[in-house]
N, C-alpha and C positions, 0 to 999 in steps of 0.2 A: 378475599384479600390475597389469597397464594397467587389467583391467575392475575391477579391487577399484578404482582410484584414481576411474574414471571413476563408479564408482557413487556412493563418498563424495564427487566434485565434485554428483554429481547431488542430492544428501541434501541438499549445500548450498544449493543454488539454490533447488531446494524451500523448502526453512525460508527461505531469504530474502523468497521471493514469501509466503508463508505469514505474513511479519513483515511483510511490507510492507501486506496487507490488516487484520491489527491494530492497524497504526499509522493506517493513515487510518481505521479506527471510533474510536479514542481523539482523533483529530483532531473528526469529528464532534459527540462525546460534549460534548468541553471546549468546542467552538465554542457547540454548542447551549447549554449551563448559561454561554456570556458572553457575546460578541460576538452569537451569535444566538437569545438566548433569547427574544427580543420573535416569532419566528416559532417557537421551538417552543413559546410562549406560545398561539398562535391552530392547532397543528396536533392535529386530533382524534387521540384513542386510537386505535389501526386503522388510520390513516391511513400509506399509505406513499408518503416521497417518496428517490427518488434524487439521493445528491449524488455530486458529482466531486470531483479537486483542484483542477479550477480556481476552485470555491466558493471555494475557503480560501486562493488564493492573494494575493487582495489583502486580507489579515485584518491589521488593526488589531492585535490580538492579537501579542505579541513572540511568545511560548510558541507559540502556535498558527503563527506565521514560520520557528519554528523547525523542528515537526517535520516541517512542510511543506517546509523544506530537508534536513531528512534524510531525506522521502520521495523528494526526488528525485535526490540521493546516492545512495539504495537501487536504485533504479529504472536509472540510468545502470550502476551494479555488476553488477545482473542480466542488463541487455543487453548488456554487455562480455561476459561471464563464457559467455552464449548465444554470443555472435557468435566469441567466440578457439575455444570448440571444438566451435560445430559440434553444437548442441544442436539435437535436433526438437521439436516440440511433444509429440509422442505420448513425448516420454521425463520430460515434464514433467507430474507428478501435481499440483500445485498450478495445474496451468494455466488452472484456473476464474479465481481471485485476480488473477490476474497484468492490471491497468490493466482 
């Protein structure tokens, strides 16, 4: 029963971390099409640039304030959820995602 639970704890985390890096490409997405479309205006096809959360965390944008507070909701959830039990990385499949 403990590894059946510990696995479904482990499923969870996963899909969290998993949500949490589709929440920040939907963050980029909406920023880009408003608060920063003057720079996805000037950025070539091909061209790749990396953003972070701390982009979006001084965002004009309420909507984009917002997911950014429940990225970081998500984000404290998943380090709790590591830290109470003791999770490794090597148990964490989504741990490319993961900040």
């Amino acid at each position: 029963m403990e590894q059946c639970y510990r696995k479904m704890l482990l499923n969870s985390v996963n899909y969290l971390i998993d949500v949490r890096q589709q929440l920040f490409a939907e963050i980029v997405n909406l920023a880009m099409k408003g608060e920063f479309s003057d720079i996805d205006d000037v950025i070539d096809s091909g061209y790749t640039y990396e953003f972070h959360l701390q982009h979006f965390k001084d965002s004009e944008d309420i909507n984009v304030q917002k997911l950014v507070e429940l990225i970081l909701t998500l984000e404290t959830t998943v380090d709790s959820l590591i830290n109470l039990n003791r999770i490794e990385d090597d148990e964490l499949t989504a741990k490319d995602n993961y900040r």
